[in-house]
GUMIKOL-233509 format. One record per residue (C-alpha): residue in three letters; x, y, z. Coordinates in nm, 4 decimals. Example, Ala and Ser with C-alpha at 12.3 -4.5 7.8 and 13.67 -1.06 7.14 Angstrom:
GUMIKOL-233509
<res->ALA, xx->1.2300, yy->-0.4500, zz->0.7800>
<res->SER, xx->1.3670, yy->-0.1060, zz->0.7140>
This chain:
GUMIKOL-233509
<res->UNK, xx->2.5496, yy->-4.2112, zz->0.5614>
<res->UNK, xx->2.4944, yy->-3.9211, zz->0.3376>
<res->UNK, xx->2.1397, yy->-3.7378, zz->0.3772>
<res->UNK, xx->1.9318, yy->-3.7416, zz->0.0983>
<res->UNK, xx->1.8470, yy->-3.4111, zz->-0.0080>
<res->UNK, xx->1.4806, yy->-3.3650, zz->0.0491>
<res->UNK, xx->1.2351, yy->-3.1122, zz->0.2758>
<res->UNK, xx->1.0603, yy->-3.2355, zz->0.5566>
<res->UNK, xx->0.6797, yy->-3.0858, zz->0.6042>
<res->UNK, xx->0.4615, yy->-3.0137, zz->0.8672>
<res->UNK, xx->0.1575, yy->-2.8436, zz->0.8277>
<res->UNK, xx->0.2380, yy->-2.4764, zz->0.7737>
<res->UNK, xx->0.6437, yy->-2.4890, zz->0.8260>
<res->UNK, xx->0.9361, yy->-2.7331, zz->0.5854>
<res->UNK, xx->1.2721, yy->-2.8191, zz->0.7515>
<res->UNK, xx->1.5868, yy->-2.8997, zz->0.5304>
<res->UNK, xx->1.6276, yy->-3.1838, zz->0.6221>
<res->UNK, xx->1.6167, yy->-3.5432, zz->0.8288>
<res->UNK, xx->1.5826, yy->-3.4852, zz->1.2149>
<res->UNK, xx->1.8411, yy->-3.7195, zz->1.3627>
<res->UNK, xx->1.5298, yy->-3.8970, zz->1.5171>
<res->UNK, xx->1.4018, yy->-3.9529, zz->1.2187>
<res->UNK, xx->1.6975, yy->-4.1381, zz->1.1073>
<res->UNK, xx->1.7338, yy->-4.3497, zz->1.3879>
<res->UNK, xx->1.5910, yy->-4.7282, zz->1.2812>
<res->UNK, xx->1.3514, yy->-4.8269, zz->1.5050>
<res->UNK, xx->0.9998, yy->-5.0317, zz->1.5469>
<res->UNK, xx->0.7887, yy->-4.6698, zz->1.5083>
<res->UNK, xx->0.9881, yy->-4.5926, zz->1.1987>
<res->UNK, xx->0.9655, yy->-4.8999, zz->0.9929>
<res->UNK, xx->1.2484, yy->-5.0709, zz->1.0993>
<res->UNK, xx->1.1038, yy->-5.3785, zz->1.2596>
<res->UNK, xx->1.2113, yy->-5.6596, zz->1.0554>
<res->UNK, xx->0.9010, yy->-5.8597, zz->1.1923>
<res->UNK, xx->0.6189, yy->-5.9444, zz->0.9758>
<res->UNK, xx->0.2245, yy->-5.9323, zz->1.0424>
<res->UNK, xx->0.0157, yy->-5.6793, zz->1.2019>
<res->UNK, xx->0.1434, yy->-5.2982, zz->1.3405>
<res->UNK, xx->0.2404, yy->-5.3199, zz->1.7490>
<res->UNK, xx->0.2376, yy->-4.9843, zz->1.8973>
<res->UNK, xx->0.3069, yy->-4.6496, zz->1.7066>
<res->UNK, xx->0.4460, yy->-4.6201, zz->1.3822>
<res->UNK, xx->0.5802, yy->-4.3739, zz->1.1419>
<res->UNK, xx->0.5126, yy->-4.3773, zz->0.8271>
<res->UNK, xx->0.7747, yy->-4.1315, zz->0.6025>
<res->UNK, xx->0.5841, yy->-4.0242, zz->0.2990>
<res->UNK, xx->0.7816, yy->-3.9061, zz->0.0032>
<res->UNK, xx->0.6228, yy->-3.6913, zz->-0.2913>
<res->UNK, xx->0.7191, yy->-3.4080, zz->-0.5654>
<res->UNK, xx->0.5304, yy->-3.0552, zz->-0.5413>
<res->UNK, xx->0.3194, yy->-3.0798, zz->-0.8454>
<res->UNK, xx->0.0432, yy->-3.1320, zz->-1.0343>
<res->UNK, xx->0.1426, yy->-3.5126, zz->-1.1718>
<res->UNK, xx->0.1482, yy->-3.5478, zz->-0.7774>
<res->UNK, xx->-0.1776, yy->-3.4475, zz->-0.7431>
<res->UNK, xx->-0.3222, yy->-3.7108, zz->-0.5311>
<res->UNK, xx->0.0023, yy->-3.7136, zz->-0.2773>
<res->UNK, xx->-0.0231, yy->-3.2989, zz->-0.2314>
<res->UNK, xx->-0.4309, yy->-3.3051, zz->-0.2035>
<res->UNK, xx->-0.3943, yy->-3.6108, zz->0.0551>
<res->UNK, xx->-0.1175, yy->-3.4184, zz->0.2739>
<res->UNK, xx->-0.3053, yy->-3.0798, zz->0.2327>
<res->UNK, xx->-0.6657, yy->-3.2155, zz->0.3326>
<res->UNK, xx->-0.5691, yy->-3.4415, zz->0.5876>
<res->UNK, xx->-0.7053, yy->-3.7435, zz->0.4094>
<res->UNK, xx->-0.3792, yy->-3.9927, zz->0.4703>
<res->UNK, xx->-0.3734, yy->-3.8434, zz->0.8563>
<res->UNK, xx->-0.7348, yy->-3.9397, zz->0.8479>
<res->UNK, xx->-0.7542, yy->-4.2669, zz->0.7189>
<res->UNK, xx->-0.3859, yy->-4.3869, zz->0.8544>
<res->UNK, xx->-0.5695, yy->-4.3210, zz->1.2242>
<res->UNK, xx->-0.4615, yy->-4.1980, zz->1.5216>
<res->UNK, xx->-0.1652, yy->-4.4860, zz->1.6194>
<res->UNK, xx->0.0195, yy->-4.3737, zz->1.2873>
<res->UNK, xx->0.2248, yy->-4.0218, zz->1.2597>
<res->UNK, xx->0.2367, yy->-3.9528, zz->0.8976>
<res->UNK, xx->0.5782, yy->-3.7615, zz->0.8124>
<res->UNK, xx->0.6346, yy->-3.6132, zz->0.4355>
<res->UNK, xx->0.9090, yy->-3.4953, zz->0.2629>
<res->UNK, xx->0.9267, yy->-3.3577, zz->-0.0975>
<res->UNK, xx->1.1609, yy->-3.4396, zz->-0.3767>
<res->UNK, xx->1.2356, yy->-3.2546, zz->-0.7186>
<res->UNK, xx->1.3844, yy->-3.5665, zz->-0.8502>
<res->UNK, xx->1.3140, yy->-3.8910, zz->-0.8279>
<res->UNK, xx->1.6799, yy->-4.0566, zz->-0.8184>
<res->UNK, xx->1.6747, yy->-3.8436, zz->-0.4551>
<res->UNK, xx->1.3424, yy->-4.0182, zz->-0.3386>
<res->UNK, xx->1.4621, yy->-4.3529, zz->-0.4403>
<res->UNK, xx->1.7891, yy->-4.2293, zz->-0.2210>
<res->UNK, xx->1.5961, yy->-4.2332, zz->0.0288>
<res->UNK, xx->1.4085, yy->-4.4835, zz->0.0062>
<res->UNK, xx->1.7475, yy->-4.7325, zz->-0.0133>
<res->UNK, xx->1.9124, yy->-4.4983, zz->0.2801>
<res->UNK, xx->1.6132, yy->-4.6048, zz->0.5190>
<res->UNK, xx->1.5183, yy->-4.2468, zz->0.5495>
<res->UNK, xx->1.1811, yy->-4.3320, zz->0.3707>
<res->UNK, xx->0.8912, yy->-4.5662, zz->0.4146>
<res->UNK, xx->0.6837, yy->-4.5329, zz->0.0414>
<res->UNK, xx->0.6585, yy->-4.2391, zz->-0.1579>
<res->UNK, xx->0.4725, yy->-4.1176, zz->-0.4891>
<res->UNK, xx->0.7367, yy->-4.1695, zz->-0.8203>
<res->UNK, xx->0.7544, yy->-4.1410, zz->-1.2048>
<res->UNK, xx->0.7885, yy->-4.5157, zz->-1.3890>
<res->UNK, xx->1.1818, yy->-4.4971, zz->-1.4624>
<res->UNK, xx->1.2773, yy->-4.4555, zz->-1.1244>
<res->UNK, xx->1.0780, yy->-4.7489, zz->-1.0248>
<res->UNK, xx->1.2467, yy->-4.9409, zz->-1.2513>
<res->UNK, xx->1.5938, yy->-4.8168, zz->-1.1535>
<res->UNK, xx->1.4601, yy->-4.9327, zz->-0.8154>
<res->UNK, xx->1.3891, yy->-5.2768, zz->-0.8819>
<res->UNK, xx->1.6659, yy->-5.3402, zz->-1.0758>
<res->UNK, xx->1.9595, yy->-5.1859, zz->-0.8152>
<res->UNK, xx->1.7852, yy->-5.3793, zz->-0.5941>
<res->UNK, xx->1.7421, yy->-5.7097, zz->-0.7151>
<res->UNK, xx->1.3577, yy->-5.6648, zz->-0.6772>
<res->UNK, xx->1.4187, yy->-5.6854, zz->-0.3084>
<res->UNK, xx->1.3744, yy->-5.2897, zz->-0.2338>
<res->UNK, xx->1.0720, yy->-5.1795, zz->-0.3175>
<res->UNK, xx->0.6832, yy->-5.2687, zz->-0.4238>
<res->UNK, xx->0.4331, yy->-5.0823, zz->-0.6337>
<res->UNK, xx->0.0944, yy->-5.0566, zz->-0.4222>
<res->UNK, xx->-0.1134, yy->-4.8453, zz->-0.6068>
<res->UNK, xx->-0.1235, yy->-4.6278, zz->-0.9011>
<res->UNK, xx->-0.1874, yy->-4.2287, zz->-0.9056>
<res->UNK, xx->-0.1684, yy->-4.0353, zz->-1.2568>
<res->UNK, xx->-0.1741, yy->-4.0742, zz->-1.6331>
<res->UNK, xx->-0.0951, yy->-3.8304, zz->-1.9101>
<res->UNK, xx->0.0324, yy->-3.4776, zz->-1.8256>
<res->UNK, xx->0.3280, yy->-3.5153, zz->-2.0955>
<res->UNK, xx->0.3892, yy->-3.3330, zz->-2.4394>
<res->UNK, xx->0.6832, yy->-3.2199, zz->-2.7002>
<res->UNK, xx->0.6531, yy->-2.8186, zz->-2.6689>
<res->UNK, xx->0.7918, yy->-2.6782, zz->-2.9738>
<res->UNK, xx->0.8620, yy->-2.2952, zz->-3.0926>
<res->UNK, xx->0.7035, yy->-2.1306, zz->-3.4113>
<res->UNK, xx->0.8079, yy->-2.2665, zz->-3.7558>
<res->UNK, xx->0.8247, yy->-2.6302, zz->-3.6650>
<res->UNK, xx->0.5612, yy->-2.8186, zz->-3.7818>
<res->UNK, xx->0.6437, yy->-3.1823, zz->-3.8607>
<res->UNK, xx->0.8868, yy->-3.4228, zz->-3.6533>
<res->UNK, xx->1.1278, yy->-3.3564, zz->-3.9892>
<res->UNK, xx->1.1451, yy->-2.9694, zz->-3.8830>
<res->UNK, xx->1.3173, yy->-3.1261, zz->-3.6176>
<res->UNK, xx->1.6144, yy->-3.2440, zz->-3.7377>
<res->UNK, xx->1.8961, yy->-3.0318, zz->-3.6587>
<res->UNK, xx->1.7121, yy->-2.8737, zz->-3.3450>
<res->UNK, xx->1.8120, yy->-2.9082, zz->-2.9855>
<res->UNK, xx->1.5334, yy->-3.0232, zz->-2.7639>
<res->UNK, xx->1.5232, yy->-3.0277, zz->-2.3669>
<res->UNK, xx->1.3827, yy->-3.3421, zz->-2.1407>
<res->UNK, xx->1.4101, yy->-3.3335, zz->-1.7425>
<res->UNK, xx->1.6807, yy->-3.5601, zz->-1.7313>
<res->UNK, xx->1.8799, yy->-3.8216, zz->-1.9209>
<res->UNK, xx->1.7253, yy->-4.1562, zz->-1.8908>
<res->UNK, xx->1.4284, yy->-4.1008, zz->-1.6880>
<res->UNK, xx->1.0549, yy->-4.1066, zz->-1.8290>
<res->UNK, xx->1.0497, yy->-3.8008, zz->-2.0630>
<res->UNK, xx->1.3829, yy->-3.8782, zz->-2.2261>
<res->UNK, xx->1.3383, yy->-4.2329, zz->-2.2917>
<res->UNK, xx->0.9710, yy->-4.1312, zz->-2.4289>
<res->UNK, xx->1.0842, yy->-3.8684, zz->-2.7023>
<res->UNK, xx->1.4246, yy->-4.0430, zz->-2.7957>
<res->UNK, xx->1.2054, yy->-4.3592, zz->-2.8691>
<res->UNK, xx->0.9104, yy->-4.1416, zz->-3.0821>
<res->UNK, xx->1.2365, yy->-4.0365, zz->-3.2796>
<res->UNK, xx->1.3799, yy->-4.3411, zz->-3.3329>
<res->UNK, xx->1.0712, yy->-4.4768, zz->-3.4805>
<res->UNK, xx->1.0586, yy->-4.1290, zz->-3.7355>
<res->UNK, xx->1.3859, yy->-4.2599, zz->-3.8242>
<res->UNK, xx->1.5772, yy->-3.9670, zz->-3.6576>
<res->UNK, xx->1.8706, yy->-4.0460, zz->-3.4466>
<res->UNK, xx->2.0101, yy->-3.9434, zz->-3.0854>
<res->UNK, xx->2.2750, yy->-4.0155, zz->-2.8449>
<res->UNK, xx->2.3516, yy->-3.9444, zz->-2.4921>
<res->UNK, xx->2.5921, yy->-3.6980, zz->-2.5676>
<res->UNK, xx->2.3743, yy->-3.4779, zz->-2.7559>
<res->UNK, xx->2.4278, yy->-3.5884, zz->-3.0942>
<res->UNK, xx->2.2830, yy->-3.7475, zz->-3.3649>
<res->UNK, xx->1.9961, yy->-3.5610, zz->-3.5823>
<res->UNK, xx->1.7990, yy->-3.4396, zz->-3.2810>
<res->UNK, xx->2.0400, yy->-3.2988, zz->-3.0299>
<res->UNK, xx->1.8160, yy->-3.3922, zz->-2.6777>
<res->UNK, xx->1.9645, yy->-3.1640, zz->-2.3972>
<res->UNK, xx->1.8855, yy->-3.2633, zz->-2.0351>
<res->UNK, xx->1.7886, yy->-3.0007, zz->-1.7636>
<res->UNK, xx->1.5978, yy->-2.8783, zz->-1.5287>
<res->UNK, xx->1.2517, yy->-2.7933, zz->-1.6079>
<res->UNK, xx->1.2298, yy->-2.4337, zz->-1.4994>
<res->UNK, xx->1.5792, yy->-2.3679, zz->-1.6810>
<res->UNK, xx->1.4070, yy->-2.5523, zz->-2.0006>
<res->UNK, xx->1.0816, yy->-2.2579, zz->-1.9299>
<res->UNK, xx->1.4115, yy->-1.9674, zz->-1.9645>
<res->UNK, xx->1.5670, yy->-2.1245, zz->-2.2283>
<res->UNK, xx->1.2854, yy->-2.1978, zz->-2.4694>
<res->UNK, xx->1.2832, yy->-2.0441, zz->-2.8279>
<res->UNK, xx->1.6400, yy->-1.8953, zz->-2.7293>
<res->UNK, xx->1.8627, yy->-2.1774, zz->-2.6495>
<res->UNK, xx->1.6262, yy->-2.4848, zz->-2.7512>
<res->UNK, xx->1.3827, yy->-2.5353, zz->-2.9884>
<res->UNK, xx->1.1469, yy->-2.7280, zz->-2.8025>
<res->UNK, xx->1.1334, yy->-2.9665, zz->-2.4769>
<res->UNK, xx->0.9209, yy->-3.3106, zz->-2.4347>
<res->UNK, xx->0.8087, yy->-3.2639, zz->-2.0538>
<res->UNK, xx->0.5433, yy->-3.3235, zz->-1.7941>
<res->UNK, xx->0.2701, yy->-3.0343, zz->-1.6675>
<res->UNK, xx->0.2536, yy->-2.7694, zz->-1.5610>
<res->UNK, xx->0.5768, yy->-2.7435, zz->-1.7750>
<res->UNK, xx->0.4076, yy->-2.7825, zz->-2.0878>
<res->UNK, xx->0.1327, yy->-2.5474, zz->-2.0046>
<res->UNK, xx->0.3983, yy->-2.2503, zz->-1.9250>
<res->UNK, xx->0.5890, yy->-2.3331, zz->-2.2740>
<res->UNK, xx->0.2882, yy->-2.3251, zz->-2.4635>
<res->UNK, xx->0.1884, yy->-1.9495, zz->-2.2817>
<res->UNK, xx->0.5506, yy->-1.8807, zz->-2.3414>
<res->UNK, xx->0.4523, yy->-1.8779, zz->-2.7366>
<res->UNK, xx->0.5562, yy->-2.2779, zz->-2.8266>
<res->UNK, xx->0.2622, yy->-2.5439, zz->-2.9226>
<res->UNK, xx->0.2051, yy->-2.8953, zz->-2.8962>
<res->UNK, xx->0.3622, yy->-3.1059, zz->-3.1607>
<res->UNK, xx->0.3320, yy->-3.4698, zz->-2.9948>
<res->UNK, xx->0.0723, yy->-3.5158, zz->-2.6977>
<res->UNK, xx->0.2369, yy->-3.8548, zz->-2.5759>
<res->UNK, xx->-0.1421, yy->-3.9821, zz->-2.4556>
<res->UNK, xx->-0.1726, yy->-4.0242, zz->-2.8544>
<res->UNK, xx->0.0968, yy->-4.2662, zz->-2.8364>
<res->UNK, xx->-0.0345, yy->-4.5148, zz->-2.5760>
<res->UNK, xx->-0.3202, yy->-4.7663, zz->-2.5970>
<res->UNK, xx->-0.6519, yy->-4.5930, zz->-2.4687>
<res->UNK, xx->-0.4447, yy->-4.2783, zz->-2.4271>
<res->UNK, xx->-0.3074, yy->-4.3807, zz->-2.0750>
<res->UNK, xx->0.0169, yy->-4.4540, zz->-1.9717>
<res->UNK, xx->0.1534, yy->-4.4120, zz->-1.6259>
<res->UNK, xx->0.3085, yy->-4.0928, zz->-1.4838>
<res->UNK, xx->0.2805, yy->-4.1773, zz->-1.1087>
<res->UNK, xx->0.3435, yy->-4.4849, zz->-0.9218>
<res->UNK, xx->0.2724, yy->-4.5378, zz->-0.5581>
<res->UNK, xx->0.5880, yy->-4.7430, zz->-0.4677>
<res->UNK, xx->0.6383, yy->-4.8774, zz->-0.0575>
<res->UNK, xx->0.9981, yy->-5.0237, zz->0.0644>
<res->UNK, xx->0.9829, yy->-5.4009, zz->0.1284>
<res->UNK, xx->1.0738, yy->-5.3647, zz->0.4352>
<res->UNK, xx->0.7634, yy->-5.1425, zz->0.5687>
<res->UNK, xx->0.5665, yy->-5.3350, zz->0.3899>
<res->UNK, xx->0.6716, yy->-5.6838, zz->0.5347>
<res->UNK, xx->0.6456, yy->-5.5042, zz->0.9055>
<res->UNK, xx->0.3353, yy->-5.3086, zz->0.8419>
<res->UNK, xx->0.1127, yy->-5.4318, zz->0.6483>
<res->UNK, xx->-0.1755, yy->-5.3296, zz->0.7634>
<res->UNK, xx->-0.0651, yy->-4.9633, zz->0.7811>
<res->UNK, xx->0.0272, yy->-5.0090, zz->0.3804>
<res->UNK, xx->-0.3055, yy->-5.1190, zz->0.3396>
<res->UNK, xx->-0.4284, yy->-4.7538, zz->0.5358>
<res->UNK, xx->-0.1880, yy->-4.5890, zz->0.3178>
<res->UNK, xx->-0.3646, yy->-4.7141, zz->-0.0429>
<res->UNK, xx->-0.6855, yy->-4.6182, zz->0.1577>
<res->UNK, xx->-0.5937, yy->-4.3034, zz->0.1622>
<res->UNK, xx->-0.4494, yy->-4.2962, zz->-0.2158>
<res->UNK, xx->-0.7882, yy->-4.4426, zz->-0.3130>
<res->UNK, xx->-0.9712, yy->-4.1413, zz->-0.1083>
<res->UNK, xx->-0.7369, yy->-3.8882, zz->-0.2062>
<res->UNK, xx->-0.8206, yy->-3.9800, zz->-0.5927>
<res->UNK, xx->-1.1633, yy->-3.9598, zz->-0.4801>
<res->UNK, xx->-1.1431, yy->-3.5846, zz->-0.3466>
<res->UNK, xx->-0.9557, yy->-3.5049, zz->-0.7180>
<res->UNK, xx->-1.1716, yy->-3.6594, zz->-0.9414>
<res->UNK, xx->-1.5143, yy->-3.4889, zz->-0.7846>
<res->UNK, xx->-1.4235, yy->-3.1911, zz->-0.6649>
<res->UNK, xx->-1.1614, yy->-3.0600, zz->-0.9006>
<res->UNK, xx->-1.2075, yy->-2.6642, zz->-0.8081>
<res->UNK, xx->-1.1084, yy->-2.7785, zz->-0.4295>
<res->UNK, xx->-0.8366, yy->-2.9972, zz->-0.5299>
<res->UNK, xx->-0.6977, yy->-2.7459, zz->-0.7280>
<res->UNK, xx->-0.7250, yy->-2.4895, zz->-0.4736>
<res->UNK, xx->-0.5783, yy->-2.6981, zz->-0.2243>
<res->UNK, xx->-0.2856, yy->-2.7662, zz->-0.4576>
<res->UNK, xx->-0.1875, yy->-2.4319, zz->-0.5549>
<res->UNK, xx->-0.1593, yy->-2.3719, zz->-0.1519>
<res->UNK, xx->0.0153, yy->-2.6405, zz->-0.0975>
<res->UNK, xx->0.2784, yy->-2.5751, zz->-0.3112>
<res->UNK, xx->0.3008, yy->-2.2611, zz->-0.2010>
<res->UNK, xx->0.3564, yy->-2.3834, zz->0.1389>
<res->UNK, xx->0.6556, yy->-2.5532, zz->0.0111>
<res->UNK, xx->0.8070, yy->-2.3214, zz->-0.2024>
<res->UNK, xx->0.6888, yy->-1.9409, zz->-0.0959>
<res->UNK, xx->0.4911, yy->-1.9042, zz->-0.3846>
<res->UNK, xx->0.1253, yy->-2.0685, zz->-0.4760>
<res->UNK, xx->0.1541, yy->-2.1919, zz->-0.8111>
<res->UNK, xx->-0.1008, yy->-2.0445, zz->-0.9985>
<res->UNK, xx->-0.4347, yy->-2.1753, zz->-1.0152>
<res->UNK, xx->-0.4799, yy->-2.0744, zz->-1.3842>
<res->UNK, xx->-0.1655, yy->-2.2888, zz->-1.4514>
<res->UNK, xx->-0.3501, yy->-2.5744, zz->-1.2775>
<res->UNK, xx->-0.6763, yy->-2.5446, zz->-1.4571>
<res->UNK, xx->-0.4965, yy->-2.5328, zz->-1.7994>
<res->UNK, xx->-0.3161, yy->-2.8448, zz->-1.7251>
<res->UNK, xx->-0.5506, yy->-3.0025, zz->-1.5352>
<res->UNK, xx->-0.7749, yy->-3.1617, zz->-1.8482>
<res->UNK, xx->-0.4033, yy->-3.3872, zz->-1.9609>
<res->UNK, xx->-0.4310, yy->-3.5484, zz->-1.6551>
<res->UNK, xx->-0.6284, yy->-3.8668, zz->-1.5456>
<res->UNK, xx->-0.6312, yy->-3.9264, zz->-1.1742>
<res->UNK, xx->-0.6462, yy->-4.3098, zz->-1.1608>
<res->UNK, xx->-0.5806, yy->-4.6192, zz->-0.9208>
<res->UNK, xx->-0.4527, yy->-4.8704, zz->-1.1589>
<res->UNK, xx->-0.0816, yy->-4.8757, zz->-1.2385>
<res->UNK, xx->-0.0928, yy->-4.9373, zz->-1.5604>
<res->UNK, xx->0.1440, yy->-5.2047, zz->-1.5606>
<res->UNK, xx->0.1845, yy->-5.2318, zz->-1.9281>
<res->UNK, xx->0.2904, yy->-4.8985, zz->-2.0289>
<res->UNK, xx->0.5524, yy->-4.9120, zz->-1.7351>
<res->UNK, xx->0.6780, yy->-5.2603, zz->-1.9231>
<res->UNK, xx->0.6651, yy->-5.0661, zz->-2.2775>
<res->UNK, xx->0.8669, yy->-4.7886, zz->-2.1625>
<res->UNK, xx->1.1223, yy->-5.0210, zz->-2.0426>
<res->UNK, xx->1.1375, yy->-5.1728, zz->-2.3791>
<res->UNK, xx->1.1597, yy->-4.8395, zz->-2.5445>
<res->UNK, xx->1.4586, yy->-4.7370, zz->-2.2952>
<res->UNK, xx->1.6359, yy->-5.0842, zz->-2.3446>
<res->UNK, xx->1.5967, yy->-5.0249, zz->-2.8006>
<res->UNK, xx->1.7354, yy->-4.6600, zz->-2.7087>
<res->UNK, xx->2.0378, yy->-4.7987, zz->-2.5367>
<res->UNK, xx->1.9409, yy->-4.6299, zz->-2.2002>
<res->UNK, xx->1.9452, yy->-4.9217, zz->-2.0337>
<res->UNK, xx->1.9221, yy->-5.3501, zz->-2.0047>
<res->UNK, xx->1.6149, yy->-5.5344, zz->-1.9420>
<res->UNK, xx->1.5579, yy->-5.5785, zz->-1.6030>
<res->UNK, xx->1.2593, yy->-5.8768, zz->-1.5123>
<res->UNK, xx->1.0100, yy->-5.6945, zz->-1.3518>
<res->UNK, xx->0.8882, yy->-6.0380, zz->-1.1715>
<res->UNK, xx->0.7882, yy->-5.9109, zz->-0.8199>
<res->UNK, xx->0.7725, yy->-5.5727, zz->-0.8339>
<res->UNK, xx->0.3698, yy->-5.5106, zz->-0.8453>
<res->UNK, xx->0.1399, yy->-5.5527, zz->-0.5099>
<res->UNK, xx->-0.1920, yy->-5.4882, zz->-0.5723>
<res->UNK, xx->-0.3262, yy->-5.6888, zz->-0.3243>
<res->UNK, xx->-0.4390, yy->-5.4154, zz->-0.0787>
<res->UNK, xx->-0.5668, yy->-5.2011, zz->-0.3292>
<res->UNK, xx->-0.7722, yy->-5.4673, zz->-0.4400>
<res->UNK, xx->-0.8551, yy->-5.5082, zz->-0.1321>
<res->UNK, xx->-0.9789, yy->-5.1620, zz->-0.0660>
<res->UNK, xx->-1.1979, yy->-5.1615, zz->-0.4050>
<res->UNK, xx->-1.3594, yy->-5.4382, zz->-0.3740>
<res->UNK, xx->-1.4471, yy->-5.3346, zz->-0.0014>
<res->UNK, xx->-1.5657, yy->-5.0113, zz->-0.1322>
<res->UNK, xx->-1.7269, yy->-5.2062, zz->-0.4656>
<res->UNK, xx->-1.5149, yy->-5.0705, zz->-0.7156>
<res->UNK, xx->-1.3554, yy->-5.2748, zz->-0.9942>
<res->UNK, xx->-1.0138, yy->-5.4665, zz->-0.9268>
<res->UNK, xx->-0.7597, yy->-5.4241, zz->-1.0822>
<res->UNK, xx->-0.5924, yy->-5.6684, zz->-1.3001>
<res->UNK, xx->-0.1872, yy->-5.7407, zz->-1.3690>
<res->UNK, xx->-0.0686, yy->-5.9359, zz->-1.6705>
C-alpha cells in the first residue's frame, strides 16, 4: 500500500508520516466493521489543510476543543494535507477516519466510490474565493488573451472561473487554450508568478489577500455569484466505515465542529491568534496575523453544508467538460448535527 503523503501532529512536534501502528486496522482505529455504539478505545484520525478556509479544523486541534468534547475513551490523531486528492487518499487507503475538504473532492469521493466511501456530517466555511488580477485589466473582456492561475485542474477554483467564463462567452480548455489560457499550480508558485508570468489567478484566502498586497485587485468576488452570497468552501466529510462502527464518536466529532465554529465566530482575535500559531507549528513559520485579519471578513464560519451550491458546482464542472454527473443520492448525513443543534436549540438544518 502506498502512504499517503500527509504530516502527522501532536501538540508541539509533526512526523512525516503514518506510524506503522497507525496503519494497522483494528477496533481502536476504525476498523471494526460492527455497527452501534463505541466498545473500548478508539482512534479517531482527523485530516485537515493548514489554513484559514480550515479555520474551524486548526482552532479545534489548537484549543483542544475536539480532545475535549471527543472525551477521554477517544485519542484524537491529525494529519494535514495541502491537497485534497491526498486526504481523500487517505481516506480510501484506511489511513483516515473523517477529515475537513473543499466540495470537488467530495464529489470525486462519492463518485470513485459508488457513494459507498464517504458521508458529509457537517459543514465548516463559505466564501474566501476571488479572481486576483494585475493593473490594466478591468473588465472580464481585458481578459481575453491572458493566462490566469487556479490551484489545480478540476477542483473547486478551476471549475468556478472556467464556468464564470463560459457564461461571458470566453472559452477554455484543459490544455490551456482557448481565449483565457487557465494555468494550474500551486498557490504559493501562483503568489511568485503574479504580474510576471500570469495575469491574474481565481483562488481561495489567504491567497487572494497576498495577490492583492502584491499590487493585483479583485475583479470577481465569487460570493457575488452565489445565492445569499454563500457557497461552500469546507465540508466535514467521515468514511462510511467509521461512521457505521462509531457512531456515537461521529456524533462527538460534529460536537466539536459545532463548538469549534462557536470559538471562531465570537472570539475572532483568539481564533485568529490561535491560527497563526498553529500554522506555524506545522510549517516553521506563523502565518501572519495581519494576513488573517485581512482575509478574515470573506469568510463565513457556518454549520450548514450548503448542499446546493455543492450540486451547482457539479453542474458547472459537468457544462465545462471537467467531469460526468455523478447522483449525489446518499452522500449527506446531517443527522447528528441536527442532532447536536437542536440539543443545543439552534436551528436544523435542512437538505433538498
Amino acid at each position: 500500500m502506498r502512504r499517503p503523503p500527509y504530516r502527522r501532529l501532536g501538540r508541539l512536534a509533526t512526523l512525516a508520516v503514518l506510524t506503522p501502528a497507525l496503519l494497522g486496522v483494528t477496533a481502536a482505529c476504525g476498523g471494526d466493521d460492527g455497527e452501534g455504539g463505541s466498545s473500548g478505545p478508539v482512534t479517531l484520525r482527523l485530516g485537515y489543510f493548514p489554513n484559514i478556509t480550515h479555520a474551524s479544523a486548526v482552532v479545534g486541534v489548537e484549543k483542544g476543543i475536539f480532545t475535549e468534547k471527543l472525551g477521554g475513551d477517544v485519542k484524537l490523531e491529525t494529519a494535514t494535507f495541502n491537497a485534497g486528492p491526498a486526504a481523500i487518499e487517505a481516506i480510501f487507503s484506511g489511513a483516515l477516519d473523517a477529515t475537513y475538504i473543499g466540495p470537488n473532492p467530495t464529489v470525486n469521493a462519492h463518485s470513485k466510490s459508488k457513494g459507498e466511501a464517504v458521508r458529509v456530517v457537517s459543514g465548516a466555511a463559505s466564501g474566501g474565493v476571488a479572481l486576483v488580477v494585475k493593473a490594466g485589466i478591468n473588465s472580464v473582456e481585458d481578459l481575453r488573451g491572458k493566462k490566469i492561475a487556479t490551484p489545480q485542474l478540476g477542483n473547486t477554483q478551476d471549475v468556478a472561473i472556467r464556468y464564470w467564463l463560459k457564461e461571458k462567452g470566453l472559452t477554455t480548455n484543459k490544455e490551456g487554450g482557448g481565449d483565457v489560457s487557465i494555468v494550474p499550480q500551486e498557490n504559493a508558485q501562483t503568489v511568485e508568478t503574479f504580474g510576471t508570468a500570469i495575469d491574474g489567478a481565481w483562488v481561495p484566502e489567504p491567497f487572494v489577500s497576498r495577490l492583492v498586497n502584491a499590487g493585483g485587485k479583485v475583479l470577481v468576488d465569487e460570493r457575488d455569484l452565489w445565492p445569499d452570497k454563500k457557497f461552500v468552501i469546507t465540508n466535514l466529510i467521515v468514511s462510511t466505515k467509521f461512521l457505521k462502527a462509531h457512531p456515537d464518536v461521529v456524533k462527538r466529532l460534529v460536537e466539536g465542529q459545532v463548538a469549534a465554529n462557536e470559538f471562531v465566530n465570537t472570539k475572532p482575535d483568539e481564533a485568529q491568534q490561535a491560527i497563526s500559531e498553529h500554522i506555524g507549528k506545522i510549517t516553521g513559520k506563523p502565518l501572519d496575523l495581519k494576513l488573517i485579519k485581512q482575509a478574515w471578513p470573506t469568510l463565513q464560519f457556518l454549520n450548514d453544508p450548503i448542499e446546493s451550491s455543492l450540486k451547482t458546482g457539479l453542474d458547472h464542472a459537468v457544462a465545462v467538460g471537467l467531469t460526468q454527473p455523478v447522483d449525489l443520492k446518499g452522500l449527506y448525513d446531517l443527522s447528528y448535527l441536527n442532532e447536536v443543534l437542536k440539543a443545543q436549540g439552534k436551528a436544523e438544518v435542512p437538505l433538498t
